[in-house]
VEXVEX-722390 format. One record per atom (N, C-alpha, C, CB): residue number from 1; residue in one letter; x, y, z. Coordinates in steps of 0.05 Angstrom, whole numbers, plus 5000, padded with zeros to 4 digits. Glycine has a CB too. Layout:
// residues N
<NUM 'A' <X Y Z>>
...
This chain:
// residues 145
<1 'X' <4911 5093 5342>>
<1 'X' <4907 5120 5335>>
<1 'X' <4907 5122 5304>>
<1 'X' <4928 5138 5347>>
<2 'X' <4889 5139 5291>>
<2 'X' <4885 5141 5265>>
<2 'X' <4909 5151 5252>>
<2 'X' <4864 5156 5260>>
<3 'X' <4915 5147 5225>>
<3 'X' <4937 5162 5218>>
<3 'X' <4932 5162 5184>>
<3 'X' <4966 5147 5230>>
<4 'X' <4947 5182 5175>>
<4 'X' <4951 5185 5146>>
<4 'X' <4964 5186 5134>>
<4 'X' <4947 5196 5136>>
<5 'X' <4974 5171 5110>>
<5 'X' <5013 5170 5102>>
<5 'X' <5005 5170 5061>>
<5 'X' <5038 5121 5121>>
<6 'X' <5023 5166 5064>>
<6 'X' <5019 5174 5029>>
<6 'X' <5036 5148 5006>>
<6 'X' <5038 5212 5023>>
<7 'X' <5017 5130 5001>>
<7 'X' <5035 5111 4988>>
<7 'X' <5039 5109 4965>>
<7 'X' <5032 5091 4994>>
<8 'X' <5064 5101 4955>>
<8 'X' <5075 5107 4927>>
<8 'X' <5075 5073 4910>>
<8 'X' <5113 5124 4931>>
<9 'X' <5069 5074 4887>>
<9 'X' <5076 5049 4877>>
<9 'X' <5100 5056 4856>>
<9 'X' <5050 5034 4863>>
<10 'X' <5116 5039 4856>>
<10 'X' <5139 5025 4841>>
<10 'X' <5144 5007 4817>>
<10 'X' <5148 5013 4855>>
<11 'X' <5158 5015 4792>>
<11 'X' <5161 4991 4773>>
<11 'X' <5186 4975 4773>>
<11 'X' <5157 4999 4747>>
<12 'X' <5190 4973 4806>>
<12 'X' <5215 4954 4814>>
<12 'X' <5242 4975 4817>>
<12 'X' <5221 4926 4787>>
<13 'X' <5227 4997 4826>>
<13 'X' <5253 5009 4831>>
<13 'X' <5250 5022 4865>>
<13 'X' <5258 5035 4804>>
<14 'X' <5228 5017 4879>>
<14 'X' <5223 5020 4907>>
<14 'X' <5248 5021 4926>>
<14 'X' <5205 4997 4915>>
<15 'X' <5261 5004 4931>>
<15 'X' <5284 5008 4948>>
<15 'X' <5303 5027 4940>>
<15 'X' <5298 4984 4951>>
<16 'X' <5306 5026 4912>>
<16 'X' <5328 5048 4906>>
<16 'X' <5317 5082 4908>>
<16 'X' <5338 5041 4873>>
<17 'X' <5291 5078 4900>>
<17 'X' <5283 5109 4913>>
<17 'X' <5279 5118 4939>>
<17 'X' <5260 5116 4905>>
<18 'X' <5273 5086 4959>>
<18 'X' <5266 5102 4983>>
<18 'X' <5293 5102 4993>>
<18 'X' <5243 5090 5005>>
<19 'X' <5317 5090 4986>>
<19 'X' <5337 5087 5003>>
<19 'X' <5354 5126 5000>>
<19 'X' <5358 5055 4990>>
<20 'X' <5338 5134 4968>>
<20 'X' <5349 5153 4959>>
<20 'X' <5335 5170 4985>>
<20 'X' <5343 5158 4927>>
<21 'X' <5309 5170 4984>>
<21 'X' <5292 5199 5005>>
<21 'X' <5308 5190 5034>>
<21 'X' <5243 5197 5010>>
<22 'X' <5310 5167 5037>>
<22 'X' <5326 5160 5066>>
<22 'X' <5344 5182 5070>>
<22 'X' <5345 5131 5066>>
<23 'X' <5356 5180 5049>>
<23 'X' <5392 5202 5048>>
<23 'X' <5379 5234 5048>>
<23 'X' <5419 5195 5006>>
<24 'X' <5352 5238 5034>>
<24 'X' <5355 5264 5030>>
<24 'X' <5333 5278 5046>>
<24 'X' <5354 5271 5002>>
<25 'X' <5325 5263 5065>>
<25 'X' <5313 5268 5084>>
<25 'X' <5320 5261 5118>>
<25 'X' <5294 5259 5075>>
<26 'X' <5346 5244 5109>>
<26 'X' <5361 5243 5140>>
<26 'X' <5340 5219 5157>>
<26 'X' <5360 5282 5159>>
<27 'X' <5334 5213 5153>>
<27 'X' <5312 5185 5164>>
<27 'X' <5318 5157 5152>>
<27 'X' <5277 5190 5155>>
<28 'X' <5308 5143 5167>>
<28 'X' <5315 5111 5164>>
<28 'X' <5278 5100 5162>>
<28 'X' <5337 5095 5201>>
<29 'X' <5280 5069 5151>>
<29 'X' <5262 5059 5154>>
<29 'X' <5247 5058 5177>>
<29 'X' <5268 5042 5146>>
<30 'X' <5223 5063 5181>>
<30 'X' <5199 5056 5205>>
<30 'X' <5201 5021 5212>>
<30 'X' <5161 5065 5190>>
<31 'X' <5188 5004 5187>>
<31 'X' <5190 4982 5187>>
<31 'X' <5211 4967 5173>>
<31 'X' <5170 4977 5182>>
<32 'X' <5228 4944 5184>>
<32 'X' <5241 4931 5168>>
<32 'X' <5228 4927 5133>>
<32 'X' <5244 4906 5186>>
<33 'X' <5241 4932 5108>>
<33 'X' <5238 4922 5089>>
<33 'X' <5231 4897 5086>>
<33 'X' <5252 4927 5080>>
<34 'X' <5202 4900 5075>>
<34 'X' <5190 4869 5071>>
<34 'X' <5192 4867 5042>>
<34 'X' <5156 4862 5083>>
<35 'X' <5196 4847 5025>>
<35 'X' <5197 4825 5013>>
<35 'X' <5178 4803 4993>>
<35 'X' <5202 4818 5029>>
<36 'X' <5168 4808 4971>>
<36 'X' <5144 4791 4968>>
<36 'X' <5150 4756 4964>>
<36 'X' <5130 4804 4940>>
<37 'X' <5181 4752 4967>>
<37 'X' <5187 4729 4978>>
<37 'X' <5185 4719 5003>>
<37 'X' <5205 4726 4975>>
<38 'X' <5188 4741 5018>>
<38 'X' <5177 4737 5047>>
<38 'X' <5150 4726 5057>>
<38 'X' <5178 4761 5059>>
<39 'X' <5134 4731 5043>>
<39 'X' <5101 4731 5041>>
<39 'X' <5095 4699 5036>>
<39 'X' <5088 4754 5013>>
<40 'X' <5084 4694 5046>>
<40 'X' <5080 4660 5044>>
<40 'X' <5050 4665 5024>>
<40 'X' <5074 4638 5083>>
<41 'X' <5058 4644 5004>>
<41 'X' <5029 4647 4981>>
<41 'X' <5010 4640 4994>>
<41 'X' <5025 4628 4954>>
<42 'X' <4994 4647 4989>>
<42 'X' <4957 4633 4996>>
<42 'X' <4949 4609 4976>>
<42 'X' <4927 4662 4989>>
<43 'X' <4935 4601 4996>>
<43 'X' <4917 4575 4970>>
<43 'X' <4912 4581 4952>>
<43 'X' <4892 4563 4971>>
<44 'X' <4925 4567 4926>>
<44 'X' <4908 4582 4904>>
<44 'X' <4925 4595 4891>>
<44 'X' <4887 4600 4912>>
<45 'X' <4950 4618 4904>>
<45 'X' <4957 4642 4897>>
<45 'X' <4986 4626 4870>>
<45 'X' <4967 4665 4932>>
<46 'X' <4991 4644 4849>>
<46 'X' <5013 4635 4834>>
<46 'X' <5039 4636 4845>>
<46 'X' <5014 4647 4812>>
<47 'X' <5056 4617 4844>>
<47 'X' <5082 4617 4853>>
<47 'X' <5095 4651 4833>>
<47 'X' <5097 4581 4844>>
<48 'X' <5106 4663 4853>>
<48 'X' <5124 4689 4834>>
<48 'X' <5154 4678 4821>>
<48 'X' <5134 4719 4858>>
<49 'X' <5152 4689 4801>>
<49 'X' <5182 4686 4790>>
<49 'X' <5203 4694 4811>>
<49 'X' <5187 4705 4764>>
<50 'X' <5229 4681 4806>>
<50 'X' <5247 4690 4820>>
<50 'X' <5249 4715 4819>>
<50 'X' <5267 4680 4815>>
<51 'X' <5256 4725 4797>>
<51 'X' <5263 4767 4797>>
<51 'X' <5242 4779 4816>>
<51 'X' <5255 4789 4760>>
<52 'X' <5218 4763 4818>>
<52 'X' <5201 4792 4830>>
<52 'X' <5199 4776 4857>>
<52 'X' <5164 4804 4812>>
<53 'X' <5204 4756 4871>>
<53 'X' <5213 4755 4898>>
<53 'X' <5232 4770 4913>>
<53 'X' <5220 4736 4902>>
<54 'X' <5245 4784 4898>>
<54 'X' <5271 4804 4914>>
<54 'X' <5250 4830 4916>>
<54 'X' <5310 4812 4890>>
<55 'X' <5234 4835 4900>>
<55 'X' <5218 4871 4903>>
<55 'X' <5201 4871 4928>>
<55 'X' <5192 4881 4872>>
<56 'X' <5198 4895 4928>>
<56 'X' <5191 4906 4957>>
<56 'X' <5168 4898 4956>>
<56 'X' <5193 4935 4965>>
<57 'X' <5149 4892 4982>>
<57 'X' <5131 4885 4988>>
<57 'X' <5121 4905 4999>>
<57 'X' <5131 4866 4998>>
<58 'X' <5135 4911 5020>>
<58 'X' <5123 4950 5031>>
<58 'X' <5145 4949 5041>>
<58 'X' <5093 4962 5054>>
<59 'X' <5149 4981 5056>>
<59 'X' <5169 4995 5063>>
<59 'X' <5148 5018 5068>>
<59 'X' <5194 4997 5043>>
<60 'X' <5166 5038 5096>>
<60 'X' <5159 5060 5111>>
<60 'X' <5180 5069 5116>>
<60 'X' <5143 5058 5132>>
<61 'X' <5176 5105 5108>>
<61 'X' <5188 5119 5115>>
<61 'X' <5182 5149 5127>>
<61 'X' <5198 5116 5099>>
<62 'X' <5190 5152 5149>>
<62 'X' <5183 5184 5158>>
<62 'X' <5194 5204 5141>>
<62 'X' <5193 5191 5187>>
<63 'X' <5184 5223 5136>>
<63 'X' <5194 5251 5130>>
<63 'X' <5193 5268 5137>>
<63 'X' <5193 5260 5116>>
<64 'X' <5170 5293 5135>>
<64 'X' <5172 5319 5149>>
<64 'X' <5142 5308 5172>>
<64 'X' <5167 5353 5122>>
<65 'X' <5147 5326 5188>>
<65 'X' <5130 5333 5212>>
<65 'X' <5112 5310 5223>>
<65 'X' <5114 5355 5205>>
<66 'X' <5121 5285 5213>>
<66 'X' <5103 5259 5234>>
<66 'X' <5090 5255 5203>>
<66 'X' <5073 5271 5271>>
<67 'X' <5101 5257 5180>>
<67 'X' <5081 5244 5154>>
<67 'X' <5103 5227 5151>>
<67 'X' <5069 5264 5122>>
<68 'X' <5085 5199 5139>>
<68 'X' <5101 5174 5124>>
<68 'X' <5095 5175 5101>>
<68 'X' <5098 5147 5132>>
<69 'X' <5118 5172 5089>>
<69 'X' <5109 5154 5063>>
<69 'X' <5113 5131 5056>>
<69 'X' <5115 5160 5043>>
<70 'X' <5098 5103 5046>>
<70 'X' <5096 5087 5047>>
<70 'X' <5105 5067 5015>>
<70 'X' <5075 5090 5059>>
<71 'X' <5106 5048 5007>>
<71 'X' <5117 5041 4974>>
<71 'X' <5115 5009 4978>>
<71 'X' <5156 5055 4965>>
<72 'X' <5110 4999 4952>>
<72 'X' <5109 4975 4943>>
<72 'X' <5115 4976 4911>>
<72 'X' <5082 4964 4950>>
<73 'X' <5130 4947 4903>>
<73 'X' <5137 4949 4878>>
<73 'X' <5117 4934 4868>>
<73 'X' <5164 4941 4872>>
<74 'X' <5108 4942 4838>>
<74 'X' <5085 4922 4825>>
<74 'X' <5092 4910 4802>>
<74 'X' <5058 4936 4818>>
<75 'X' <5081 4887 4806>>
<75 'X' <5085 4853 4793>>
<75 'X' <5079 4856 4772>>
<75 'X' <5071 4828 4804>>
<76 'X' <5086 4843 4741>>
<76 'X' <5081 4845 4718>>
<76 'X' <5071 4818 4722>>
<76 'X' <5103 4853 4698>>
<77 'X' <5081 4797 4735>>
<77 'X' <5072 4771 4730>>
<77 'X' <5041 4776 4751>>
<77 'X' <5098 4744 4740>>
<78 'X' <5035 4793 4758>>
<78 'X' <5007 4799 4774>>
<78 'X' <4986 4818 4754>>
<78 'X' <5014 4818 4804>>
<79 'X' <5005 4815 4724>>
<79 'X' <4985 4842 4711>>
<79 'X' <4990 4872 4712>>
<79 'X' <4960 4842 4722>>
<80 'X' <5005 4877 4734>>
<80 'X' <5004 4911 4752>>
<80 'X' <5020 4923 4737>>
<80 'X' <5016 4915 4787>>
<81 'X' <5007 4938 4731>>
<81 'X' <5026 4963 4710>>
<81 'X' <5023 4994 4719>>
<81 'X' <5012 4965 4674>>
<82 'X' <5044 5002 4726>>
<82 'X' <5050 5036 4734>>
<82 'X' <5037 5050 4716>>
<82 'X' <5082 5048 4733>>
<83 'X' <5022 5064 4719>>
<83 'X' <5003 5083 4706>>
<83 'X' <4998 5106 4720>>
<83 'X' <4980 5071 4701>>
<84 'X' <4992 5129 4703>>
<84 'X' <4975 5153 4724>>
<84 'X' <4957 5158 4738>>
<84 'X' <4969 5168 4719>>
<85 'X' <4949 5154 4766>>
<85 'X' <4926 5150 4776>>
<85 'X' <4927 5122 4793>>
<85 'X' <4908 5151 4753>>
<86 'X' <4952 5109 4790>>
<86 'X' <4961 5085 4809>>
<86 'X' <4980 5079 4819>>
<86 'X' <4959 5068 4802>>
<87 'X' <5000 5104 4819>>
<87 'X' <5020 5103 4821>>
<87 'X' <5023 5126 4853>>
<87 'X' <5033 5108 4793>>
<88 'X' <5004 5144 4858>>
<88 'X' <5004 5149 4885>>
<88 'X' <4976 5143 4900>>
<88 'X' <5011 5179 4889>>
<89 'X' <4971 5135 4928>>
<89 'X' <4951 5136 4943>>
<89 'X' <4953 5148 4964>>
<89 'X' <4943 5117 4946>>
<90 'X' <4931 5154 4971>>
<90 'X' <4920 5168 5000>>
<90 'X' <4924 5134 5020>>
<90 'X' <4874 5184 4996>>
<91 'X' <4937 5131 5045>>
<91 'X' <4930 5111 5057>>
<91 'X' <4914 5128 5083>>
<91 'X' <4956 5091 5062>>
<92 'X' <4894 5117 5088>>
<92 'X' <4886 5113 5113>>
<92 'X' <4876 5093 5132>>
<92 'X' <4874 5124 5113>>
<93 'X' <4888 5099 5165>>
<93 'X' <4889 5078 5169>>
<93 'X' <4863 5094 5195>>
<93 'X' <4922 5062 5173>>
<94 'X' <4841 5078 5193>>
<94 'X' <4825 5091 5214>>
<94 'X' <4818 5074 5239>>
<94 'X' <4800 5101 5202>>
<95 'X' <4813 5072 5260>>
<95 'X' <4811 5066 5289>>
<95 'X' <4802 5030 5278>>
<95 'X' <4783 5090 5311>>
<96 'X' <4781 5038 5271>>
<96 'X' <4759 5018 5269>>
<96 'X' <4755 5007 5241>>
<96 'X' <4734 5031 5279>>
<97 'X' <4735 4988 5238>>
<97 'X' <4726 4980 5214>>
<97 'X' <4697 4993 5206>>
<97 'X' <4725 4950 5215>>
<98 'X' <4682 4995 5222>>
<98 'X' <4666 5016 5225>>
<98 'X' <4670 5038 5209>>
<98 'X' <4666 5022 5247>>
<99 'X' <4695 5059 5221>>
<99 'X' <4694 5079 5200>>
<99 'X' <4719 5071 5171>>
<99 'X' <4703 5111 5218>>
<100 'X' <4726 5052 5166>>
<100 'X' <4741 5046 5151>>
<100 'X' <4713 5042 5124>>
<100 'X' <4762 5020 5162>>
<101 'X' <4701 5027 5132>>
<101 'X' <4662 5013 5117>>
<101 'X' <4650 5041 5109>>
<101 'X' <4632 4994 5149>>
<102 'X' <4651 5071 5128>>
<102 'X' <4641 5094 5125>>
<102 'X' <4658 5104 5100>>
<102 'X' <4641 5112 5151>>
<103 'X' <4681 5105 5100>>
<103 'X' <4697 5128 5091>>
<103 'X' <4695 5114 5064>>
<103 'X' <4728 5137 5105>>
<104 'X' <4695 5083 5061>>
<104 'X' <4702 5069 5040>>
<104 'X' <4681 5071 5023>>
<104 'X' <4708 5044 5045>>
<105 'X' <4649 5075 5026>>
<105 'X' <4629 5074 5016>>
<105 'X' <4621 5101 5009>>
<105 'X' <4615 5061 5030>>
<106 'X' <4635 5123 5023>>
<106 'X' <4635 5153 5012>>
<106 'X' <4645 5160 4994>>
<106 'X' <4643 5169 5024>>
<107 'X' <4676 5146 4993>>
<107 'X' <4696 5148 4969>>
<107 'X' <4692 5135 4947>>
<107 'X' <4719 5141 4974>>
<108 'X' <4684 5115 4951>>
<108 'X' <4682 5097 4920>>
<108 'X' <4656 5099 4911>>
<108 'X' <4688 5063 4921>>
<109 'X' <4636 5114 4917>>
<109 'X' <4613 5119 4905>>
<109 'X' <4628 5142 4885>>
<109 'X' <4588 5128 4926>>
<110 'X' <4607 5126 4859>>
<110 'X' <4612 5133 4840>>
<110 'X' <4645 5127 4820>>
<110 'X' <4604 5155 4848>>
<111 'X' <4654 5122 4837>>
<111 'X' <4687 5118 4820>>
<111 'X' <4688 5095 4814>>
<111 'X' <4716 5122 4836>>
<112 'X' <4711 5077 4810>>
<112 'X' <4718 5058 4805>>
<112 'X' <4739 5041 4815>>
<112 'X' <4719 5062 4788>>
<113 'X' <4752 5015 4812>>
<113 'X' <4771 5010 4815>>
<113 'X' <4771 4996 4848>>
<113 'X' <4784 5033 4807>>
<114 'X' <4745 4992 4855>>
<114 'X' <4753 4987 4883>>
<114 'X' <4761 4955 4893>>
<114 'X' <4730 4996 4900>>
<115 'X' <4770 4946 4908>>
<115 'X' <4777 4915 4916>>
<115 'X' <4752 4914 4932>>
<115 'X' <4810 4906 4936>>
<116 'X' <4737 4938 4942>>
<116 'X' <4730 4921 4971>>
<116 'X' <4749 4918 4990>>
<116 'X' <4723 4893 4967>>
<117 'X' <4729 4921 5018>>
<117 'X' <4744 4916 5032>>
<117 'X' <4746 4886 5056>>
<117 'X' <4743 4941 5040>>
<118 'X' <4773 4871 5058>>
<118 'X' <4777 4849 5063>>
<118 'X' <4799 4837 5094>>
<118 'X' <4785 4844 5036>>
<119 'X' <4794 4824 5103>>
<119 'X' <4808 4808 5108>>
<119 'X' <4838 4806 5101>>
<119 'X' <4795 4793 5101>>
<120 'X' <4864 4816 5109>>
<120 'X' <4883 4804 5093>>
<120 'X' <4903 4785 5117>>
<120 'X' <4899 4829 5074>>
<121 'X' <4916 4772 5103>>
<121 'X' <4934 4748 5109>>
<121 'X' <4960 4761 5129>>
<121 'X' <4947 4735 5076>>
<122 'X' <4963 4784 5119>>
<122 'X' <4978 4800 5152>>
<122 'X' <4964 4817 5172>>
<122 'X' <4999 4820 5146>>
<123 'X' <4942 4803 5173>>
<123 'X' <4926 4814 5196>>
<123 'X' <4908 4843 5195>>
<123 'X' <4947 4817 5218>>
<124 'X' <4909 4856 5172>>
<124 'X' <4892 4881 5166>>
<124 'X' <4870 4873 5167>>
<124 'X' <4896 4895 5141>>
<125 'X' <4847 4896 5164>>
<125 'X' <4823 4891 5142>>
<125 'X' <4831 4915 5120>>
<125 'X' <4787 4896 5159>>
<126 'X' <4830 4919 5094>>
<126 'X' <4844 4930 5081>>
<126 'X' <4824 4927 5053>>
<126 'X' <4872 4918 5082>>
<127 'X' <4829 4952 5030>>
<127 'X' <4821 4954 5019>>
<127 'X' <4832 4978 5002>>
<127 'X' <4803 4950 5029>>
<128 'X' <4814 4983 4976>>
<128 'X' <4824 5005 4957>>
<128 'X' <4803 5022 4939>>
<128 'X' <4844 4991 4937>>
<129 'X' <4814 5036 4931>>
<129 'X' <4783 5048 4904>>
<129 'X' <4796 5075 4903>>
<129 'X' <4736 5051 4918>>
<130 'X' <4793 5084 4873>>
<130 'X' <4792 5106 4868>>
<130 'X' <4765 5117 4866>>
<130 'X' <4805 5109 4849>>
<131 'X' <4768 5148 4883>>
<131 'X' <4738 5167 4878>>
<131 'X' <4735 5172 4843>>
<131 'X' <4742 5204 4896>>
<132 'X' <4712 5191 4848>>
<132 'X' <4700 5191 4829>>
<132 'X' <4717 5225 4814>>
<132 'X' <4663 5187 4837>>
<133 'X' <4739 5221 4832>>
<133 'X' <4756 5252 4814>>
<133 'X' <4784 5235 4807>>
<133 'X' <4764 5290 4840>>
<134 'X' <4787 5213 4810>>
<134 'X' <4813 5197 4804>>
<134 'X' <4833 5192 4818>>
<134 'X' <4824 5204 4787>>
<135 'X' <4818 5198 4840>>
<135 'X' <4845 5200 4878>>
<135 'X' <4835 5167 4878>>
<135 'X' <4829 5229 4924>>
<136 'X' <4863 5161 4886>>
<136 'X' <4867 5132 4898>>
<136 'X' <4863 5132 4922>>
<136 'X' <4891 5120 4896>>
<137 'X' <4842 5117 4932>>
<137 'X' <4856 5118 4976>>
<137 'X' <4849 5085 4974>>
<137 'X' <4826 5144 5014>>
<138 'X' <4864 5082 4998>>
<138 'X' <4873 5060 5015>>
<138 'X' <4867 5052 5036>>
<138 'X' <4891 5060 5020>>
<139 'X' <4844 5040 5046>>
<139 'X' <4848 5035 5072>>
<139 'X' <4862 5013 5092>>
<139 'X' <4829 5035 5076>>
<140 'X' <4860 5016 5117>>
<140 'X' <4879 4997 5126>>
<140 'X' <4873 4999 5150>>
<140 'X' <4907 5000 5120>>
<141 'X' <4856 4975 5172>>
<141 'X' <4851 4978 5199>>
<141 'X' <4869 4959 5211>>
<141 'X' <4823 4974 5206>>
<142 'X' <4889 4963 5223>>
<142 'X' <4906 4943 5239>>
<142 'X' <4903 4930 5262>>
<142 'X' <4925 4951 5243>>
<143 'X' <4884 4948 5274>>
<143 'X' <4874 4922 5298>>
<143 'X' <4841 4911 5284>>
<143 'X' <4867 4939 5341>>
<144 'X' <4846 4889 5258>>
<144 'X' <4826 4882 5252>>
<144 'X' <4815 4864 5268>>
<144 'X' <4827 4876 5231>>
<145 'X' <4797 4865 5276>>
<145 'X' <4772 4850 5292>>
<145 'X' <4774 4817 5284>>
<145 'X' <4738 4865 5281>>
């Protein structure tokens, strides 16, 4: 089933904020706290420093009325720097790849910033881009084909 959650990026302070909305929203994690030590590198990929193996990899959290919000901390040794305009996204996660390919080619026309969308190593097909008004979205099909 399709869904829409709202994900936040982090300059390594992710757990301490969501543990904070945990408390002030009376909810617990959806998914166990993952780990970018947890994450086994890809071919190719740079070994991470120790400090940034302890930061969040993702995390979910419910809040009001069936919305999540979602968070990852970002890597300096990856380049990723908290900025305006990258620091919240639209995630969607839609049925198919089909309309994930639709929505992705509507949105990033004209904007910038996009990955494309891919293949990833925990089983998504997944992707990113900001429109052409400076909204971030996300996609994310979990029963990727």
């Amino acid at each position: 089933m399709s869904r829409v959650s709202t994900y936040l990026n982090f300059p390594g302070t992710a757990e301490e904020a969501f543990t904070f909305y945990a408390s002030v929203f009376g909810t617990e994690f959806s998914v166990p706290l993952n780990r970018f030590g947890d994450m086994p590198s890809g071919p190719g990929a740079p070994e991470l420093p120790d400090d940034e193996k302890s930061k969040v990899l993702h995390v979910e959290l419910p809040i009001l009325a069936g919305h999540v919000i979602m968070a990852t901390d970002m890597l300096a040794s990856m380049g990723q720097e908290l900025r305006v305009g990258n620091n919240t996204t639209l995630n969607l996660e839609p049925d198919t790849r089909e309309e994930a390919e639709r929505l992705y080619a509507a949105l990033s026309e004209g904007g910038a910033d996009g990955s494309g969308l891919n293949d990833m190593p925990w089983g998504s097909y997944w992707g990113t881009c900001l429109d052409r008004f400076g909204v971030r979205w996300m996609f994310n099909v979990t029963d990727a084909e």
